[in-house]
LOROLUM-24263 format. One line per 4 residues: number of its first residue (from 1); their letters; for each residue z, y negated, x negated of C-alpha. Coordinates in pm, 1 decimal. Each point is the difference from the previous one (the first is absolute). Last residue first. Layout:
! residues N
NUM) a) Z:Y:X  ...
***
This chain:
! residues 68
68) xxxx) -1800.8:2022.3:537.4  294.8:-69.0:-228.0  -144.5:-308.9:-236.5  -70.0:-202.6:337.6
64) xxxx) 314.6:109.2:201.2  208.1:-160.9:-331.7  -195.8:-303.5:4.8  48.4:-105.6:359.9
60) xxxx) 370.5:88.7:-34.7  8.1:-206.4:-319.6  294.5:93.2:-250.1  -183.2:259.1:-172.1
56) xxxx) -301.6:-134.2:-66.6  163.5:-358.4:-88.2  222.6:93.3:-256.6  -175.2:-75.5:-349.8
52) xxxx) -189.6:-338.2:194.6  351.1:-77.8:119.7  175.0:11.5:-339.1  -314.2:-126.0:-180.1
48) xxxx) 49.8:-341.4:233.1  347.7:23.6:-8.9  23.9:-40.6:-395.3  -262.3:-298.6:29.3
44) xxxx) 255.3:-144.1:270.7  280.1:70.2:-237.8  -166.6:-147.2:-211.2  -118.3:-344.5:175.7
40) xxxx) 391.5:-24.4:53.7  99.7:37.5:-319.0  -204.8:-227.2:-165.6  121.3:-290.5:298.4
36) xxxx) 364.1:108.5:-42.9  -98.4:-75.1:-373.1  -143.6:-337.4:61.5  347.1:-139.6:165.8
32) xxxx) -86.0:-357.9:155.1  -346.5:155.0:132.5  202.3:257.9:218.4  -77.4:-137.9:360.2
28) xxxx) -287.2:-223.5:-92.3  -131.4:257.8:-233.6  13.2:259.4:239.9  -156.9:-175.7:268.9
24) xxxx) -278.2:-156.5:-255.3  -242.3:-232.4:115.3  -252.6:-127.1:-260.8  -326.9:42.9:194.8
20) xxxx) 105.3:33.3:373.3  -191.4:306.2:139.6  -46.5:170.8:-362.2  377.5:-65.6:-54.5
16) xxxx) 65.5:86.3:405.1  -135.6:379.1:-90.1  140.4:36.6:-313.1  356.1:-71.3:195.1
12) xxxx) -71.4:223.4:296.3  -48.4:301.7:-210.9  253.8:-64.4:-211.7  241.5:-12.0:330.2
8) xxxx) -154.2:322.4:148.9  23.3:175.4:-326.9  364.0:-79.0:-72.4  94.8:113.0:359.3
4) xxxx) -206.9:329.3:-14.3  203.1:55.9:-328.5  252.0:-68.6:198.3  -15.8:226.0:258.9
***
């Protein structure tokens, strides 16, 4: 859940910096602490390869795809 959390809020955030050139979410929220900014665009890299290495197994819709 949140890794699905991390990758829904990264997801919106690149999405309103190529909306709005130059706005940040995260950086307006953690910009005053740079390394709670680094860590926060890893761990949404790190849930990114954590979802794409789980997904098959935790999708329903996947799951009845790889079994029939």
């Amino acid at each position: 859940m949140v890794t699905f959390a991390l990758l829904v809020i990264g997801g919106l955030n690149l999405g309103l910096a190529a909306l709005v050139q130059g706005l940040n979410i995260v950086n307006l929220i953690l910009g005053s602490v740079p390394i709670l900014e680094r860590i926060f665009y890893i761990l949404v890299g790190l849930s990114a390869v954590y979802i794409g290495a789980t997904h098959m197994q935790d999708c329903k819709i996947c799951s009845e795809k790889k079994a029939s």
